[in-house]
C-alpha positions as CSV (number, residue, x, y, z in Angstrom):
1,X,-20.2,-4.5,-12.1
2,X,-19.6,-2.5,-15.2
3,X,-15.9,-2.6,-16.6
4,X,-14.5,0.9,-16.0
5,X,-11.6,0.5,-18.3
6,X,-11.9,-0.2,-22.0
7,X,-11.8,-3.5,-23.3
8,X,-8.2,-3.3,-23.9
9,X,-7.6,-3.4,-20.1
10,X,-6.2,-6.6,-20.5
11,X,-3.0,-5.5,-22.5
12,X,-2.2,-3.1,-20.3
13,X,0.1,-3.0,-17.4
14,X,-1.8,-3.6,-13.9
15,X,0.6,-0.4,-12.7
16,X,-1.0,1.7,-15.5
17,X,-4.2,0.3,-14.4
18,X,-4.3,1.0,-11.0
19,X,-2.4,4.3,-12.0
20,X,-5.6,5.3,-14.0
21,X,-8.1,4.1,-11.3
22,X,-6.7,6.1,-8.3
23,X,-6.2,9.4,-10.8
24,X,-10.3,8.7,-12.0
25,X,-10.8,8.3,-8.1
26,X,-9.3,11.8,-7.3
27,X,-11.4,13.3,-9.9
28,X,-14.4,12.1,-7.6
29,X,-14.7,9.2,-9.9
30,X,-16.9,6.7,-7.6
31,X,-16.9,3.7,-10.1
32,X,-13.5,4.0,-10.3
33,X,-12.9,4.3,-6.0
34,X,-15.4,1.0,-6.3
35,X,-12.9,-0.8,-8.7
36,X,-9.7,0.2,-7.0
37,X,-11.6,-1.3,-3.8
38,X,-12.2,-4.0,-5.6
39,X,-8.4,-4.6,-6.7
40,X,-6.9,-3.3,-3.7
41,X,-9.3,-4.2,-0.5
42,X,-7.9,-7.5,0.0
43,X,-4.1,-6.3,0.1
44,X,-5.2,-3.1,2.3
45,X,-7.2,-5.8,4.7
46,X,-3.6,-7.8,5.4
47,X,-1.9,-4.6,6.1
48,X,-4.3,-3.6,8.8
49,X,-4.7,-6.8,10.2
50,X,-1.4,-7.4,10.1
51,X,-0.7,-4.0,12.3
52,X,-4.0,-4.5,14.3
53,X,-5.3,-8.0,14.4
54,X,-8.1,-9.8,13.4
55,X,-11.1,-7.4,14.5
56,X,-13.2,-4.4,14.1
57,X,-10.1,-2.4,14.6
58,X,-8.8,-3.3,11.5
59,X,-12.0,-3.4,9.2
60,X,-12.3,0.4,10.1
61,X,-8.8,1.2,9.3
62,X,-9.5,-0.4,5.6
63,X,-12.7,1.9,5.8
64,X,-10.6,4.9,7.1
65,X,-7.9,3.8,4.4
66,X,-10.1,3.8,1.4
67,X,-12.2,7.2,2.4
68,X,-8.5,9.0,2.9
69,X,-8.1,7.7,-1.1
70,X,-11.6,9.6,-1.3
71,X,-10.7,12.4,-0.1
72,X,-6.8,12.7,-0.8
73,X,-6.7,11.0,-4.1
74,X,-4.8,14.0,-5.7
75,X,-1.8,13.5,-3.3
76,X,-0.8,10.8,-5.2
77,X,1.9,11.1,-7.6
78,X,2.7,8.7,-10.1
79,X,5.8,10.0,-11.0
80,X,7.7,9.5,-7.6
81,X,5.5,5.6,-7.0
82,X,3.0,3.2,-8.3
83,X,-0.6,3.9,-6.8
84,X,-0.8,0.2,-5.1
85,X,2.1,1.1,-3.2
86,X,0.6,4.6,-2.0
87,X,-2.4,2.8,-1.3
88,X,-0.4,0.3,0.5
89,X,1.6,3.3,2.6
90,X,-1.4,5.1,3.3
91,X,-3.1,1.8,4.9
92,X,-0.3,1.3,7.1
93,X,-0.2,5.2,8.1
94,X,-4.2,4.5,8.7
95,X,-3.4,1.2,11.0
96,X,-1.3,2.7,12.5
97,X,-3.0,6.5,13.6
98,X,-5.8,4.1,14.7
99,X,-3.4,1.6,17.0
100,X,-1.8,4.5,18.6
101,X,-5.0,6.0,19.0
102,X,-6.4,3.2,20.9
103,X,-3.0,2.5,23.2
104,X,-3.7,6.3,24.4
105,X,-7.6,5.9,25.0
106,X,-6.8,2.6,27.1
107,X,-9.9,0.8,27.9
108,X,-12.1,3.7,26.1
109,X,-13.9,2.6,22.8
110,X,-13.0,6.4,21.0
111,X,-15.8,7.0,18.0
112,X,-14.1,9.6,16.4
113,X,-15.8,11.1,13.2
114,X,-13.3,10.6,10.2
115,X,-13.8,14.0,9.0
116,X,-12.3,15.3,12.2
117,X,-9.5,13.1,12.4
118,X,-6.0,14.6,11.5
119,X,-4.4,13.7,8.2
120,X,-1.0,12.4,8.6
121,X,0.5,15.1,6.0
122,X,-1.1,18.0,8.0
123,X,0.5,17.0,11.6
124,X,3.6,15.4,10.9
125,X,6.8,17.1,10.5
126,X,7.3,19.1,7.0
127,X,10.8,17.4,6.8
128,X,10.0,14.3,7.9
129,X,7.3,13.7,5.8
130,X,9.4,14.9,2.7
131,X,12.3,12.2,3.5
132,X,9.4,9.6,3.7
133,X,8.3,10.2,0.7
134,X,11.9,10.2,-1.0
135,X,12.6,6.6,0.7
136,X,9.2,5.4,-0.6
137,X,9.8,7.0,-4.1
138,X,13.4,5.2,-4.3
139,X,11.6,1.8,-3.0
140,X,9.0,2.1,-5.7
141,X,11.4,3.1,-8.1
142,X,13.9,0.0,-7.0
143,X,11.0,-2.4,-6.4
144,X,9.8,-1.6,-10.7
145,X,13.0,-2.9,-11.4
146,X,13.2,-6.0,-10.5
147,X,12.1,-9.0,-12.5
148,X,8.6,-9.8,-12.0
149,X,8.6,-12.6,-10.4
150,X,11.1,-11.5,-7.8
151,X,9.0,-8.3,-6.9
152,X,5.9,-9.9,-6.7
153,X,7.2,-11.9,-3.5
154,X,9.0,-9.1,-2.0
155,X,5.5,-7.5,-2.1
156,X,3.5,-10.3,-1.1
157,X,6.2,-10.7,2.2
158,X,6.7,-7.4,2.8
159,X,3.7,-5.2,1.6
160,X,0.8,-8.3,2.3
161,X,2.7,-9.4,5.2
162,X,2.3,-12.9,4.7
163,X,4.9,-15.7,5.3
164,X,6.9,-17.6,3.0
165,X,4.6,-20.3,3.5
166,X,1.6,-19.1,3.1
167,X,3.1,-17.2,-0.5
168,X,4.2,-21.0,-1.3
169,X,0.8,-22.2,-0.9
170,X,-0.9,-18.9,-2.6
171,X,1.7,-19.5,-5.6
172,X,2.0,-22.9,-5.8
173,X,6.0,-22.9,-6.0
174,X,8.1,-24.4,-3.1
175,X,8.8,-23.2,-0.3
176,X,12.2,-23.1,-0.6
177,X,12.5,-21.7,-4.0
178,X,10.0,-18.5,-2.2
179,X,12.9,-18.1,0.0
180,X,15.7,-17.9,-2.0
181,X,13.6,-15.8,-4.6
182,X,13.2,-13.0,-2.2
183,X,16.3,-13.2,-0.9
184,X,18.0,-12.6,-4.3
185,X,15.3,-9.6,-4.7
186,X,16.7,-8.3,-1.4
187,X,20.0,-8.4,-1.7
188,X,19.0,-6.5,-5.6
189,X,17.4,-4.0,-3.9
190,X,20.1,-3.4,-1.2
191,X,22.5,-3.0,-4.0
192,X,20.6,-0.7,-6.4
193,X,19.2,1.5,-2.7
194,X,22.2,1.7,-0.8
195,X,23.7,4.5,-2.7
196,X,20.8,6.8,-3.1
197,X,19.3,6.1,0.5
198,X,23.3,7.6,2.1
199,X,23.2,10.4,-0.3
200,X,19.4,11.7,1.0
């Protein structure tokens, strides 16, 4: 496909990347929604399965997922999170509506048109919502500072939801140095959210 970005993409930080992509998207942008699919489908996919299974159920949460970015783009703010953690959040928020949904309509196949379905900020609780979004924003915030390397294994465990073995394979470094990597992120991010999370 053609490159959205400028050919300087490649010096810039993949936050500021996907950053620029969802803003573009929420501007009704479609190239840009087609390039943030591109980036972010796969990691969006492994959340939903991950919550659903293997199966239709979660294809159409990614679909569900990806047309709430469509619609909702704006409600993204990069000041308080990176956008492939809102994406992330909003897959699971997806996965989840649609799990529950199904557990209620037991045995009933429920073919309900996404326009019609109830977005998560407009039936939760005001409060509840707002403390959400303050965890997540401290998370994010935590998460940016950690070295790289640690970070990108606490995401791939805890965002992807994949195994320590399967990021050793996907990474190509031991298995136990994948352990003890995340671990020392942990107990980092325990340490720097501690504080702030009892104060809120």
């Amino acid at each position: 496909m053609t490159a959205i970005l400028d050919v300087s993409e490649s010096s810039l930080n993949p936050r500021v990347v996907l950053d620029d992509l969802l803003a573009r998207t929420s501007d009704g942008d479609a190239l840009a929604l087609e390039e943030l699919w591109e980036r972010l489908a796969p990691s969006v996919q492994r959340v939903c399965r991950r919550i659903l299974g293997d199966g239709l159920d979660a294809d159409e949460a990614v679909l569900d997922t990806f047309e709430y970015i469509w619609r909702r783009g704006s409600l993204f703010d990069p000041e308080r999170g990176s956008a492939r953690s809102w994406v992330l959040i909003v897959a699971r928020g997806r996965a989840t509506d649609r799990g529950r949904r199904n557990r209620t309509h037991r045995g009933r196949v429920v073919s309900e048109p996404l326009d019609e379905q109830p977005d998560r900020a407009e039936t939760s609780d005001p409060s509840r919502t707002l403390l959400d979004s303050e965890r997540h924003a401290l998370l994010d915030a935590a998460l940016d500072h950690l070295p790289d390397r640690q970070r990108r294994l606490i995401e791939h465990s805890f965002i992807d939801g994949q195994s320590h073995s399967e990021i050793a394979r996907r990474t190509g470094q031991p298995l136990g140095t994948v352990k003890s990597t995340i671990r020392r992120g942990l107990a980092r991010l325990n340490a720097a959210l501690a504080p702030a999370l009892a104060a809120i």
